[in-house]
C-alpha positions as CSV (number, residue, x, y, z in Angstrom):
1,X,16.1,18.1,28.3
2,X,14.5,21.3,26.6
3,X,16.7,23.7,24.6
4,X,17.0,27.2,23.3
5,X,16.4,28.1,20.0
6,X,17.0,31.6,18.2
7,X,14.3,32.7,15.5
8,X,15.9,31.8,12.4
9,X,16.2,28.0,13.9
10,X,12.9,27.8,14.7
11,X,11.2,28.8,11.3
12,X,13.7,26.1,9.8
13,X,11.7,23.9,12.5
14,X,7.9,24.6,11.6
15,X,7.1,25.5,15.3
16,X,4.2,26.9,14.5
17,X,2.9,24.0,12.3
18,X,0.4,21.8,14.3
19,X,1.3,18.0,14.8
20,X,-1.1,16.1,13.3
21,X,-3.7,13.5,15.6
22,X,-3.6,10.0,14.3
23,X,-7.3,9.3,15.0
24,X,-7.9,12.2,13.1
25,X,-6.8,10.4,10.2
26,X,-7.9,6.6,10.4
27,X,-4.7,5.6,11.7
28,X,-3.9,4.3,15.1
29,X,-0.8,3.0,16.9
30,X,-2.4,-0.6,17.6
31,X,-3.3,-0.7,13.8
32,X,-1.3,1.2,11.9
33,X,-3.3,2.2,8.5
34,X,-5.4,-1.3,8.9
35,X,-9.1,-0.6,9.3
36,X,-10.7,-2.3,12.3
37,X,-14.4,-2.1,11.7
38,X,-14.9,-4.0,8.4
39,X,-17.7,-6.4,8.0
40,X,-17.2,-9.8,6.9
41,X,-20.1,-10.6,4.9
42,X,-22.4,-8.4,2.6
43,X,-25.6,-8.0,2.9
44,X,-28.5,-10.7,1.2
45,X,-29.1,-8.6,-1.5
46,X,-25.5,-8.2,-2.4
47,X,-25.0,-12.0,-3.0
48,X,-24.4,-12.1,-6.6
49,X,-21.9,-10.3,-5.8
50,X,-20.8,-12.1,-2.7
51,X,-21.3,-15.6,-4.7
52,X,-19.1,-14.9,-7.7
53,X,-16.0,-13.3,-5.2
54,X,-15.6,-16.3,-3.1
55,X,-15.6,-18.7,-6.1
56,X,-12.6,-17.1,-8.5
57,X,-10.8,-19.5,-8.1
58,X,-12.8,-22.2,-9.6
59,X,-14.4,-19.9,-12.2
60,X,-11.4,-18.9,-13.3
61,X,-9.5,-22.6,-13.4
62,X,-13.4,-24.0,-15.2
63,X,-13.4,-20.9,-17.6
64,X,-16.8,-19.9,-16.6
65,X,-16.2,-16.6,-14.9
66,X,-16.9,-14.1,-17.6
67,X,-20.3,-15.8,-18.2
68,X,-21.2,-15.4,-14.6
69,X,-20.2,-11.7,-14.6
70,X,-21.5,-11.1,-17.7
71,X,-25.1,-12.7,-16.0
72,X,-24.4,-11.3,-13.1
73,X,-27.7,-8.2,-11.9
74,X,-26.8,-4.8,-11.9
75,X,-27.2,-4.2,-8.0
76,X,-27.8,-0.5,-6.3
77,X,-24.6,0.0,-3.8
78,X,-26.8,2.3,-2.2
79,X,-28.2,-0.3,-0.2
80,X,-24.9,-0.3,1.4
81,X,-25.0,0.9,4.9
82,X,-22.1,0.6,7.2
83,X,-18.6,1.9,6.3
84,X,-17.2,-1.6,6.4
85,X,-20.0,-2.7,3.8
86,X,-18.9,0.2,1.4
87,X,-15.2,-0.9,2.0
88,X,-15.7,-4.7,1.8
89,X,-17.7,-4.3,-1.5
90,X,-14.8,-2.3,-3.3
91,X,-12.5,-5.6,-2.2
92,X,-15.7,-8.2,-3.7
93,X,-16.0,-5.6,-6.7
94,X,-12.1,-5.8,-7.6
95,X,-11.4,-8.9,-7.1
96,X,-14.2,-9.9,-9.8
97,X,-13.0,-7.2,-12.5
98,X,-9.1,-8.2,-11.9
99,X,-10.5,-11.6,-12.7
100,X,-13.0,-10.8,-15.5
101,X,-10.0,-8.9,-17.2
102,X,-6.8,-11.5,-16.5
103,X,-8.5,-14.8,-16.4
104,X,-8.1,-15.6,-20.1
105,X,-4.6,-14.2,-20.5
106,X,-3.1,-11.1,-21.4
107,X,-3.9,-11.8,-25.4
108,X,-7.9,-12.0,-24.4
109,X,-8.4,-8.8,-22.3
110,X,-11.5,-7.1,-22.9
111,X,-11.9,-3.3,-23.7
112,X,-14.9,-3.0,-22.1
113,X,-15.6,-3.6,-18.3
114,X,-19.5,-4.5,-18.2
115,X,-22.1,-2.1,-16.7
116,X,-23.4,-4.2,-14.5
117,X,-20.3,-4.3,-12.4
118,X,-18.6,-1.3,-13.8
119,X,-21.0,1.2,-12.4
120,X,-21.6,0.2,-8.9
121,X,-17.8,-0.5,-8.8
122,X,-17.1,3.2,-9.8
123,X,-19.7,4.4,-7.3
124,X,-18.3,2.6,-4.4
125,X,-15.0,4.0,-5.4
126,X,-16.0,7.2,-5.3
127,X,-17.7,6.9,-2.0
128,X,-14.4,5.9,-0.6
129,X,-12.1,8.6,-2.3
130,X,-10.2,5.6,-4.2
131,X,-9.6,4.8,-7.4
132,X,-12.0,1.5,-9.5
133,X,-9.0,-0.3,-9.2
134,X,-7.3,-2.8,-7.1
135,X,-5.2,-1.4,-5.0
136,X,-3.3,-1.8,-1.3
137,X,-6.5,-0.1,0.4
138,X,-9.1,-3.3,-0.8
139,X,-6.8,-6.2,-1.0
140,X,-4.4,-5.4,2.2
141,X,-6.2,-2.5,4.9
142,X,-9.9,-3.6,4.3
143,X,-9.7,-7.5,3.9
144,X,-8.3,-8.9,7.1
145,X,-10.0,-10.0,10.8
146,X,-9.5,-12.2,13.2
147,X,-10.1,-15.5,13.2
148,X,-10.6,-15.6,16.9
149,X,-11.9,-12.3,18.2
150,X,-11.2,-12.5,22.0
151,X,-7.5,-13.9,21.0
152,X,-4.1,-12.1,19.9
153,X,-3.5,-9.8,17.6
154,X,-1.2,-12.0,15.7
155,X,-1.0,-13.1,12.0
156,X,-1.7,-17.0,13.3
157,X,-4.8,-15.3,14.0
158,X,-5.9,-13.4,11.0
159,X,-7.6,-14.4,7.8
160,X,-8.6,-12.1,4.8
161,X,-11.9,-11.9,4.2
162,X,-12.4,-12.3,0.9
163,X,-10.0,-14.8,-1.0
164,X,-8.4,-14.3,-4.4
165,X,-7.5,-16.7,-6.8
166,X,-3.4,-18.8,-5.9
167,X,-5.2,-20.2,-2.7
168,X,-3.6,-20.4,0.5
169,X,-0.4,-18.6,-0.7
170,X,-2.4,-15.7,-1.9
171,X,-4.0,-15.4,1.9
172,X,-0.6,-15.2,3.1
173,X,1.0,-12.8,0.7
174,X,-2.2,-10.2,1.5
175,X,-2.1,-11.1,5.2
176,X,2.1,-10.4,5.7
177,X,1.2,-7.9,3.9
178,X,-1.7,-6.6,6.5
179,X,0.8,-7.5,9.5
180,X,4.2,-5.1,7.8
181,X,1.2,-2.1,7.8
182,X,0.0,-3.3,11.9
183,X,3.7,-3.1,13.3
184,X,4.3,0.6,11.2
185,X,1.6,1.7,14.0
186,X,4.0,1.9,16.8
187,X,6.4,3.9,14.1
188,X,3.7,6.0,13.1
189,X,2.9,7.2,17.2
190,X,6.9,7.7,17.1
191,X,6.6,9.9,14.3
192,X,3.9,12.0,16.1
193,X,5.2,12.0,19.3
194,X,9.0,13.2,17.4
195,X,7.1,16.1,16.2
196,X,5.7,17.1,19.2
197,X,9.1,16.6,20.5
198,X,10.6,19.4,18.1
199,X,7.5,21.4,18.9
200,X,8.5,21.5,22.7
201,X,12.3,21.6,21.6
202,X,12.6,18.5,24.2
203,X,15.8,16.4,23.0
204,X,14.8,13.7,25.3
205,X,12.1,13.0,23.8
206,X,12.8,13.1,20.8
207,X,15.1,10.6,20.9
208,X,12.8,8.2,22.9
209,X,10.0,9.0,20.1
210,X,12.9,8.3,17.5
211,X,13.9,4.6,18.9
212,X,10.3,3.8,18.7
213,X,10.6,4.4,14.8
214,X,13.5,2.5,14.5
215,X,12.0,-0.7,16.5
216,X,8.9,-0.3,14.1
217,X,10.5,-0.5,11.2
218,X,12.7,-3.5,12.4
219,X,9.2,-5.3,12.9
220,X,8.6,-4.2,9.7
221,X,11.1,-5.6,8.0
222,X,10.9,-9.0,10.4
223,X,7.4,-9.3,9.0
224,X,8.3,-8.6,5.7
225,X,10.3,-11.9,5.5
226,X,7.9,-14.1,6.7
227,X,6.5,-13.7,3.3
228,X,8.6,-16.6,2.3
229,X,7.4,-19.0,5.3
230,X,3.8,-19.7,3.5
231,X,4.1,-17.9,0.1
232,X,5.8,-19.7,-2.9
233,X,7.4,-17.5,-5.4
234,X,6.5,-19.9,-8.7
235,X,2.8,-19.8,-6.5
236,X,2.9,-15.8,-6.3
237,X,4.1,-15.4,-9.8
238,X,2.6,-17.6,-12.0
239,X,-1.2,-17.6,-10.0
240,X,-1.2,-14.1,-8.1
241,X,0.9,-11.2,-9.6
242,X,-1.0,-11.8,-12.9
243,X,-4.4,-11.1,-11.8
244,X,-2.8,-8.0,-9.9
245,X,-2.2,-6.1,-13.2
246,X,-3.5,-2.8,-14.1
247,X,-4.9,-1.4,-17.2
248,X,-1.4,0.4,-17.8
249,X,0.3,-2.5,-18.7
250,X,2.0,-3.7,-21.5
251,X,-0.6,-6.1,-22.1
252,X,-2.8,-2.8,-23.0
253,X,-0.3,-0.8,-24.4
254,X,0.5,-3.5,-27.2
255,X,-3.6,-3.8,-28.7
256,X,-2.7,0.5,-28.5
257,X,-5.5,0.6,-26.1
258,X,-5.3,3.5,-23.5
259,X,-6.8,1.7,-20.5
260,X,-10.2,0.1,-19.9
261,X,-13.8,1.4,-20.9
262,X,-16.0,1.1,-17.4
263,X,-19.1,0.8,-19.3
264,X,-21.7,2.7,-18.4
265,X,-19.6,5.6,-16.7
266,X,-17.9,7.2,-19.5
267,X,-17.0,5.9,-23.3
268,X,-13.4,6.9,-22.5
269,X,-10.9,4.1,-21.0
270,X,-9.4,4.8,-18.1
271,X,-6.1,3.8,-17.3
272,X,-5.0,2.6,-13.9
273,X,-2.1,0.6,-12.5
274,X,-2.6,-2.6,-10.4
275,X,-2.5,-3.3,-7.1
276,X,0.7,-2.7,-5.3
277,X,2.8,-2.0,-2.0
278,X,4.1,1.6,-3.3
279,X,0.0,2.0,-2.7
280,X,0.4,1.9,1.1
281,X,0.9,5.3,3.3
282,X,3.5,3.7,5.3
283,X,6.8,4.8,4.1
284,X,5.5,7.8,2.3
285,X,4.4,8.8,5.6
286,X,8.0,8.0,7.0
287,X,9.4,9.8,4.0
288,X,7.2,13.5,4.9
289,X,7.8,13.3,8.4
290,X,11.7,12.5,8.0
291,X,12.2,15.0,5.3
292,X,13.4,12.5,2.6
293,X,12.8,13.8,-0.6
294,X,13.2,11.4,-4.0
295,X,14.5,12.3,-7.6
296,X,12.2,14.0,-9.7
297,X,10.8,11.1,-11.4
298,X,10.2,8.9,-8.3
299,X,8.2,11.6,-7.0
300,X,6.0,11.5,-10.0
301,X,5.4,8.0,-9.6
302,X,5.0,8.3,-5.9
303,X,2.2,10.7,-6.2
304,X,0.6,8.4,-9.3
305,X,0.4,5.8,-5.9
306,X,-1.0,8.0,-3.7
307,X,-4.4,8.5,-5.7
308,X,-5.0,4.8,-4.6
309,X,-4.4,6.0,-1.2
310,X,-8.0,6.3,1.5
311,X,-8.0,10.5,1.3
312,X,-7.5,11.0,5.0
313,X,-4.1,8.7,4.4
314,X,-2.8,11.0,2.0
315,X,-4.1,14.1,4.3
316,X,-1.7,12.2,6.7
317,X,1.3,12.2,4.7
318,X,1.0,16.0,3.5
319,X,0.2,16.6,7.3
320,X,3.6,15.5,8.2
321,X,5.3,16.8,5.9
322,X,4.1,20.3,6.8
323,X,4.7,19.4,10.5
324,X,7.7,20.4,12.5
325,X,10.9,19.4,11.2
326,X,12.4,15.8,12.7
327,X,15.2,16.2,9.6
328,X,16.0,19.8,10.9
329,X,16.0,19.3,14.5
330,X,18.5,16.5,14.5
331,X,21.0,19.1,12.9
332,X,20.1,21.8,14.6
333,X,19.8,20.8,18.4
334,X,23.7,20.3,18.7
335,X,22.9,17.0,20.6
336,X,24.6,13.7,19.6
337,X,22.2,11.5,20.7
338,X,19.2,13.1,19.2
339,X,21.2,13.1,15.8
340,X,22.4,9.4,16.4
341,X,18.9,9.0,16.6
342,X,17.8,10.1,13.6
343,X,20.4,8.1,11.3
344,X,19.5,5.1,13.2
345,X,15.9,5.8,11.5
346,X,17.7,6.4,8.0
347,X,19.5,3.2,8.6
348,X,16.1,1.1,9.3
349,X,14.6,2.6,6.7
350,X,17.6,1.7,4.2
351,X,17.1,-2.0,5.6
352,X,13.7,-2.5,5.3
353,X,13.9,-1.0,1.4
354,X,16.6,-3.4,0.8
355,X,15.0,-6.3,2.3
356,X,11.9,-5.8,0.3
357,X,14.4,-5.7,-2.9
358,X,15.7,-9.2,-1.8
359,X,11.9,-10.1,-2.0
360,X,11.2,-8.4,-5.1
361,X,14.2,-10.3,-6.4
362,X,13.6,-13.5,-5.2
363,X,9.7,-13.5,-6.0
364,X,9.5,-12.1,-9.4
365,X,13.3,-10.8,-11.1
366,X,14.6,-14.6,-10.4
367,X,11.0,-16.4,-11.6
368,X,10.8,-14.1,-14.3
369,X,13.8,-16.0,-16.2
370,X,12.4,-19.5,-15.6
371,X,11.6,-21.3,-18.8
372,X,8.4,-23.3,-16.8
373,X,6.1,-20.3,-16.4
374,X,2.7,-19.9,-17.3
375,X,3.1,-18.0,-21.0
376,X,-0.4,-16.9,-20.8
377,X,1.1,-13.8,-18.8
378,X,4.4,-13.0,-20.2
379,X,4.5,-9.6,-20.7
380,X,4.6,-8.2,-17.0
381,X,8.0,-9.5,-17.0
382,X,10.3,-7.1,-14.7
383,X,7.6,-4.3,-14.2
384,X,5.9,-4.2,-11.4
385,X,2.2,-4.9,-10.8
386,X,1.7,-1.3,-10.6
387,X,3.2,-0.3,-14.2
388,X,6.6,0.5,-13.2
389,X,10.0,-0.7,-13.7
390,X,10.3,-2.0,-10.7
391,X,13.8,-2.5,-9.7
392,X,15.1,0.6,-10.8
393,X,12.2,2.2,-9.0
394,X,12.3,0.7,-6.0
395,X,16.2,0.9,-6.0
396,X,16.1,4.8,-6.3
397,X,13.9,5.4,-3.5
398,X,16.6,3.4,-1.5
399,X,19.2,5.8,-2.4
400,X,17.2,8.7,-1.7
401,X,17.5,7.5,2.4
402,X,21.5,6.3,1.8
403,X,22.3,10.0,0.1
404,X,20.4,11.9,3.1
405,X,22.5,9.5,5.1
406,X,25.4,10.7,4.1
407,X,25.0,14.1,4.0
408,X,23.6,14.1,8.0
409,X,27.0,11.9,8.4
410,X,28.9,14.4,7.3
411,X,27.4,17.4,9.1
412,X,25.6,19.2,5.5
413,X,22.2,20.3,5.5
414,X,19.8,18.4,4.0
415,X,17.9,20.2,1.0
């Protein structure tokens, strides 16, 4: 059902903002923000490389690692040819400095990253847009196939493509991980399609785009709890989250060193968080295109996130924030449904954010206070693996959705 809308409504709307194309911006509804194309093996040349990232594990646990990087050819990324080899050789190239930096403990970091991996890593990050860093691009939307190609595209059926060290736990953590982003692709169509729906001032639709978000985001949250079928907390936080650290943590900040020196590019140190979920474009992308805006200093950190972000990602999220309004047309349009609608997104959203705090809580807050952990990386704590405080953080980006909420409940604008 179309309806009529006087001038000042429609301004309020953004009707004359374009909706954004996902395939403009490497994003699709079968795949979410998950890129399809990536190779799973580097070329020849690259195998120094290649030999050293599918052997952490043991290099760390033997204590050899550092010596092998530290042996290790400077290569020319150049030689890099496809896309997928660019984006495969940032997850080979982080992995090994996350390692070469952690594996002795947070007393033993170096200051230095060595030249021969600091330059082509830095080079390959800037041919991607992305920060030399781990981040959710490498370890999550680049590292993941299928095991068989012909079959389903199902998490049975995926692998990632280059390991990290905490074994078979860690494949799960980064492949749940992979599968919350592939069920946000539905979502993400239901965002567009709501958009277009305000555009053409089609109720209807709206609503049908609408229930399409809201099934999303209950898969979403479904796969988001799998995490515990095949992932061990004391596994995740004793053997992973350490080696996920950034070079703004604590660990840093105590030897009053302002990051890490990337040898080779610049005598400065340069200070970037670790890898982390606030990294993926998923629910910043639900944020823009529902009109959910956080406090002040979630924002900040929120934007801090969004430089580890592929570019045409973040063009996404500023693309629907700019679109027209879902937030607006759910007051606006006078129909119960379409608003009904839109606080059953708000609602999804609010359960998904506090099903990941459940995790958060269960994974690291709860381990944290065990007296059996591995000391060798204690100072992490109750921050997260990207450098913040995590449950606060994550716990006021919740109450941004359950205030907006609220004030749609009770019939006042949003501002």
């Amino acid at each position: 059902m179309e309806m009529e809308m006087c001038k000042e409504d429609a301004a309020l709307l953004n009707l004359q903002n374009a909706v954004p194309r996902l395939e403009d911006y490497d994003a699709s509804q079968k795949l979410g923000f998950l890129y399809e194309n990536v190779t799973n093996k580097l070329p020849e040349y690259f195998d120094p490389w290649w030999n050293i990232a599918t052997s952490l594990q043991e290099l760390v646990d033997d204590g050899t690692l550092r010596d092998k990087v530290d042996m290790m050819p400077c290569l020319d990324c150049r030689r890099l040819e496809s896309e997928g080899e660019w984006q495969v050789a940032h997850v080979v190239l982080g992995y090994i400095t996350q390692c070469y930096v952690w594996a002795e403990g947070e007393t033993r970091i170096p200051q230095c990253l060595p030249k021969n991996i600091a330059v082509p890593y830095w080079a390959v990050s800037e041919h991607l847009g992305i920060n030399a860093s781990l981040c959710q691009a490498s370890s999550v939307l680049y590292n993941w196939e299928l095991i068989d190609s012909s079959g389903p595209l199902i998490i049975e059926n995926m692998k990632v493509i280059v390991p990290f060290v905490g074994g078979q736990d860690s494949a799960w953590f980064f492949l749940v991980s992979a599968l919350v982003e592939m069920e946000f692709g539905r979502g993400l169509a239901g965002l567009v399609k709501a958009q277009q729906a305000v555009k053409d001032l089609n109720t209807d639709e709206y609503i049908v785009a609408l229930a399409e978000v809201k099934e999303s985001l209950r898969k979403m949250r479904k796969a988001l709890l799998r995490m515990r079928e095949r992932c061990q907390p004391r596994v995740f936080y004793n053997m992973l989250r350490p080696f996920l650290a950034g070079w703004n943590s604590k660990a840093f900040k105590d030897k009053g060193w302002k990051g890490l020196i990337y040898e080779g590019v610049s005598p400065e140190p340069v200070s970037c968080g670790g890898g982390s979920a606030a990294q993926s474009s998923t629910f910043p992308c639900l944020d823009a295109a529902l009109g959910l805006k956080h406090q002040s200093h979630d924002e900040t950190q929120c934007a801090k996130f969004a430089r580890d972000m592929p570019p045409l990602h973040r063009d996404l999220i500023k693309a629907l924030a700019t679109g027209p309004s879902i937030r607006h047309f759910a007051t606006i349009c006078n129909n119960s449904r379409a608003l009904q609608a839109y606080k059953d997104c708000l609602t999804a959203v609010i359960e998904f954010r506090s099903a990941h705090i459940q995790i958060v809580t269960e994974y690291i807050i709860v381990m944290s206070h065990r007296k059996d952990n591995d000391e060798k990386h204690s100072k992490q704590a109750a921050y997260g693996t990207g450098g913040t405080g995590i449950m606060k953080f994550l716990k006021g980006l919740r109450s941004t959705v359950k205030t907006a909420f609220h004030l749609v409940d009770e019939g006042t604008e949003i501002n």
